[in-house]
C-alpha atoms as an extended CHARMM CRD file, in Angstrom:
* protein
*
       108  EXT
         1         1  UNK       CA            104.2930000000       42.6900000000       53.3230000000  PROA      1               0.0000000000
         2         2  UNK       CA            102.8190000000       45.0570000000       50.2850000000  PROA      2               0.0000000000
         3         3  UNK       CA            105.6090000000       46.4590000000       48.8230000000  PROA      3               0.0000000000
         4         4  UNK       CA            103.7020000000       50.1760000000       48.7680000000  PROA      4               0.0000000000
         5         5  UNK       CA            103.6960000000       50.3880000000       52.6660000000  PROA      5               0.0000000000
         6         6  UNK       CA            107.1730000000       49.1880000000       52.9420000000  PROA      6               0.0000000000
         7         7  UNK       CA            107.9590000000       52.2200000000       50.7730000000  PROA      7               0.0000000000
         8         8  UNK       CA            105.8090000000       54.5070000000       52.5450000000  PROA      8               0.0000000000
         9         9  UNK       CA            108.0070000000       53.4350000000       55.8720000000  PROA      9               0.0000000000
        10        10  UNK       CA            111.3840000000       53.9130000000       54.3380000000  PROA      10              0.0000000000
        11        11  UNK       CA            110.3120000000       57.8830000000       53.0070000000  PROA      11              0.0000000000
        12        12  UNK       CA            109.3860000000       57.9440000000       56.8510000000  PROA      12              0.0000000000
        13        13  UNK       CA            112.5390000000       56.6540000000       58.1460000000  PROA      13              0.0000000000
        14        14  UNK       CA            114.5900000000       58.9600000000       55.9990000000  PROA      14              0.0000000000
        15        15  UNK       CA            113.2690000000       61.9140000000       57.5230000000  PROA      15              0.0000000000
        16        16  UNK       CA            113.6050000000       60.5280000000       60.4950000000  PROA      16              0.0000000000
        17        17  UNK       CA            116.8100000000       58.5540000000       60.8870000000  PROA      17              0.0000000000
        18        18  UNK       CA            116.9660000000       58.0740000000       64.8580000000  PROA      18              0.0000000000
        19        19  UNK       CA            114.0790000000       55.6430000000       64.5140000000  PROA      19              0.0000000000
        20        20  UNK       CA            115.4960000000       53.4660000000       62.0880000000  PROA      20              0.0000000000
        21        21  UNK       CA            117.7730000000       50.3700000000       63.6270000000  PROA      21              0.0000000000
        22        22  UNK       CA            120.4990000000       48.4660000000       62.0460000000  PROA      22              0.0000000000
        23        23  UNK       CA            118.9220000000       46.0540000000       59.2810000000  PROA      23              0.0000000000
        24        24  UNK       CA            118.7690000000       42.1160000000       60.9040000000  PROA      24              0.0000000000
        25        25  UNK       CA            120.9100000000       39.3590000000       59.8500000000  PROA      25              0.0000000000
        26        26  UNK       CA            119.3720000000       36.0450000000       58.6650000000  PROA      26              0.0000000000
        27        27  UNK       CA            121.9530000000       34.9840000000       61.7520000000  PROA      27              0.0000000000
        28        28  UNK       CA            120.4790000000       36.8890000000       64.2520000000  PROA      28              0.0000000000
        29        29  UNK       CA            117.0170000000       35.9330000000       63.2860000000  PROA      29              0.0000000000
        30        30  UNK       CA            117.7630000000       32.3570000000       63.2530000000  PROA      30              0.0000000000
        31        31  UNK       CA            119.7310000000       32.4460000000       66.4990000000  PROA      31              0.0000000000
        32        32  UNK       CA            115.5980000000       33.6920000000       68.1670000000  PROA      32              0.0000000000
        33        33  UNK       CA            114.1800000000       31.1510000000       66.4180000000  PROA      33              0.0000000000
        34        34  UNK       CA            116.1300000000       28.8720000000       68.3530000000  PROA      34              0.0000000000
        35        35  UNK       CA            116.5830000000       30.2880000000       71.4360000000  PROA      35              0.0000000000
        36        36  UNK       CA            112.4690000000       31.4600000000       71.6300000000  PROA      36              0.0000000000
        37        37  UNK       CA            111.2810000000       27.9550000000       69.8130000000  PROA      37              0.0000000000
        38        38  UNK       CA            109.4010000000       29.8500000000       67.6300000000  PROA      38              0.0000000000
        39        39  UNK       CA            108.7180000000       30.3210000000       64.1230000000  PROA      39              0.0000000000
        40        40  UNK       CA            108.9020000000       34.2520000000       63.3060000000  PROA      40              0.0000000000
        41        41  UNK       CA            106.2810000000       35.3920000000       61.3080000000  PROA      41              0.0000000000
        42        42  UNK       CA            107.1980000000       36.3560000000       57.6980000000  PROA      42              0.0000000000
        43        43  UNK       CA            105.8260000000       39.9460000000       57.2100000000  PROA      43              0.0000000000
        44        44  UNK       CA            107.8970000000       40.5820000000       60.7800000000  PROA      44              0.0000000000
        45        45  UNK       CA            111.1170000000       39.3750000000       59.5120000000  PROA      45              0.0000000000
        46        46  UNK       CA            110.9730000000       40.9910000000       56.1070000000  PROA      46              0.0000000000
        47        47  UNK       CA            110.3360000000       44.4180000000       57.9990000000  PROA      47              0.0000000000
        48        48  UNK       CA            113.1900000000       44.0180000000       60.4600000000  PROA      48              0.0000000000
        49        49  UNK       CA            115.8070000000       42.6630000000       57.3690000000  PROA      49              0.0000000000
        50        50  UNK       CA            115.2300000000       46.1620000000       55.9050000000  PROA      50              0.0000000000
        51        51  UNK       CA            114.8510000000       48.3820000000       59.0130000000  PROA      51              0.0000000000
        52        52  UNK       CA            115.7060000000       46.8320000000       61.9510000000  PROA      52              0.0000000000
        53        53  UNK       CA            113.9830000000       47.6400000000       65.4120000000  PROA      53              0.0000000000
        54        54  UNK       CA            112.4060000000       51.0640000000       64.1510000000  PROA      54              0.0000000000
        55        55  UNK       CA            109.3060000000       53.0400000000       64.9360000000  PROA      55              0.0000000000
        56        56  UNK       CA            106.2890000000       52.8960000000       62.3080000000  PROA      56              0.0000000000
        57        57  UNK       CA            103.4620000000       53.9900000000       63.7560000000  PROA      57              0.0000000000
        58        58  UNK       CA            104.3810000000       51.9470000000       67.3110000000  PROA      58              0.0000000000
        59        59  UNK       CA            107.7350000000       51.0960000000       68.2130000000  PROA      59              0.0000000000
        60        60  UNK       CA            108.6330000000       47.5970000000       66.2460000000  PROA      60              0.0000000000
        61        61  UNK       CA            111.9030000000       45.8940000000       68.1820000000  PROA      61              0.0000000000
        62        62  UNK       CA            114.3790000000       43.8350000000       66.7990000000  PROA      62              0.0000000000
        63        63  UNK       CA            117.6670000000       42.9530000000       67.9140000000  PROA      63              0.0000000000
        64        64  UNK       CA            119.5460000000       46.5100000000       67.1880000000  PROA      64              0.0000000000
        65        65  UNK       CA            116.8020000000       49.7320000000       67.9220000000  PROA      65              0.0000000000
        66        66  UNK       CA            116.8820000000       53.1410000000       66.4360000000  PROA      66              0.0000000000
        67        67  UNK       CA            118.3690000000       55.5400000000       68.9570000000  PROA      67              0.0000000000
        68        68  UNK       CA            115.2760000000       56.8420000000       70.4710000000  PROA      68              0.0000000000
        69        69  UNK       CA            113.5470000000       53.3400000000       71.0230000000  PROA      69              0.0000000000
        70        70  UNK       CA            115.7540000000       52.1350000000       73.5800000000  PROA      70              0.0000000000
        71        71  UNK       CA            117.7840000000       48.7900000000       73.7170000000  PROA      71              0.0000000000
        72        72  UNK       CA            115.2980000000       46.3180000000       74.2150000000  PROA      72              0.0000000000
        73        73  UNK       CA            115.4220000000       43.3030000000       71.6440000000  PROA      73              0.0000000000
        74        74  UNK       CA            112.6070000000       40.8120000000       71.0050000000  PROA      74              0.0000000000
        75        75  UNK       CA            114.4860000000       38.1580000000       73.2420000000  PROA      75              0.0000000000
        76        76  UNK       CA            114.8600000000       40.1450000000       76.3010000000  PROA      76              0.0000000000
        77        77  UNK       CA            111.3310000000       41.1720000000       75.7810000000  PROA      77              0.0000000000
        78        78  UNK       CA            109.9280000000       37.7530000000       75.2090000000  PROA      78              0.0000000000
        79        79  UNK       CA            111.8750000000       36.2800000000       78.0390000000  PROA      79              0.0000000000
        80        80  UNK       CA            110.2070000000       38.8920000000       80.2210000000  PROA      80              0.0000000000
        81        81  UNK       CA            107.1370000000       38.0560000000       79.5480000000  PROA      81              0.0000000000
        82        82  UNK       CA            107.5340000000       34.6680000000       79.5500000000  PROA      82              0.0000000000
        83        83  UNK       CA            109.0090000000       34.7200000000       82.9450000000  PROA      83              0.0000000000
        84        84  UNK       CA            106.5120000000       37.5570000000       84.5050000000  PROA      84              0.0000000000
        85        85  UNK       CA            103.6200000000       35.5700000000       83.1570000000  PROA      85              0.0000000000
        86        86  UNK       CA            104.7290000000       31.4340000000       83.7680000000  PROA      86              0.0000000000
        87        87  UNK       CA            102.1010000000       30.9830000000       86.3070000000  PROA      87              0.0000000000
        88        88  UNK       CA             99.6280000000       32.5850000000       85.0610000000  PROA      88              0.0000000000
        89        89  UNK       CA             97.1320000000       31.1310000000       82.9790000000  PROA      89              0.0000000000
        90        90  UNK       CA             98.4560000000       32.3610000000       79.6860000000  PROA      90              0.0000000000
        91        91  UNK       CA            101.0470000000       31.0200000000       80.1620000000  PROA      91              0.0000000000
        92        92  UNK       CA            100.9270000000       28.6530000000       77.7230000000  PROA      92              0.0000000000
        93        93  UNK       CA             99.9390000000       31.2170000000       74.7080000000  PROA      93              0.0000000000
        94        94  UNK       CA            102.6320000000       33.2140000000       75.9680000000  PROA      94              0.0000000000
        95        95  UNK       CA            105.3240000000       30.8950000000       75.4120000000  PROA      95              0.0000000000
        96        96  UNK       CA            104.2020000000       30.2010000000       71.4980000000  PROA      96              0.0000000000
        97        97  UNK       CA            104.2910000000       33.6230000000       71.3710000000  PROA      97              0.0000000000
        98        98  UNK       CA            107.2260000000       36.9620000000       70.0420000000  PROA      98              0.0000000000
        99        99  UNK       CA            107.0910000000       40.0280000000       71.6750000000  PROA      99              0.0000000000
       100       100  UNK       CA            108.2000000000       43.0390000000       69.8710000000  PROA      100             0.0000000000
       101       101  UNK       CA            106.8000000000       45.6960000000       70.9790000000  PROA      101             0.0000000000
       102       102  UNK       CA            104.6390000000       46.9480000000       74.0570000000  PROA      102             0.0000000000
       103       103  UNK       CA            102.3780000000       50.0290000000       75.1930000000  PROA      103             0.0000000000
       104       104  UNK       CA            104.8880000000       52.0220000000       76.5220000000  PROA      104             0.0000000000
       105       105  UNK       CA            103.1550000000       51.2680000000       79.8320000000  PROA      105             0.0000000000
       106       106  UNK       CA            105.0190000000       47.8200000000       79.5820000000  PROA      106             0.0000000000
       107       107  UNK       CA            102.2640000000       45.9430000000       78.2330000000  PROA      107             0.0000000000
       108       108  UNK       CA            103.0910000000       43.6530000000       75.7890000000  PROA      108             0.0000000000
């Protein structure tokens, strides 16, 4: 991730601390890997190693949330999707797949 827009978030998150989460540990990202069997993408795990599950234009989970995003981390989301969509036929896609954020309508 660009270094520019990283710094461009963290002026945001200053000024607004309550959307800013607790900064991931390389433990807590390897303990998804495993338990999702996925691969998290790079750019994704850079941002949540600095800011956690924070708010940057759409509301970016992790495993701990800034205060006004609620307490949903990418497993619980992922699981829920996985299990809401396991007959359906993207299904497959789905499981390959992270969730981290959604619509607010609960799309994923």
């Amino acid at each position: 991730m660009k270094e520019e827009l990283m710094k461009r978030i963290e002026c945001f998150l200053q000024k607004h601390p309550e959307l800013k989460g607790v900064p991931a540990t390389l433990n807590e990202i390897a303990k998804a890997e495993e338990e999702l069997q996925i691969k998290l993408d790079d750019d994704y795990k850079e941002f949540i190693k600095r800011f956690g599950g924070s708010y940057a234009g759409i509301a970016i989970h992790a495993f701990s949330n800034g205060s006004s995003m609620g307490n949903e981390t990418i497993i619980n989301l992922t699981n829920w999707c996985r299990e809401s969509f396991e007959r359906d036929e993207f299904s497959p896609e789905i499981n390959k797949s992270l969730i981290f954020s959604d619509d607010g309508s609960g799309n994923p």
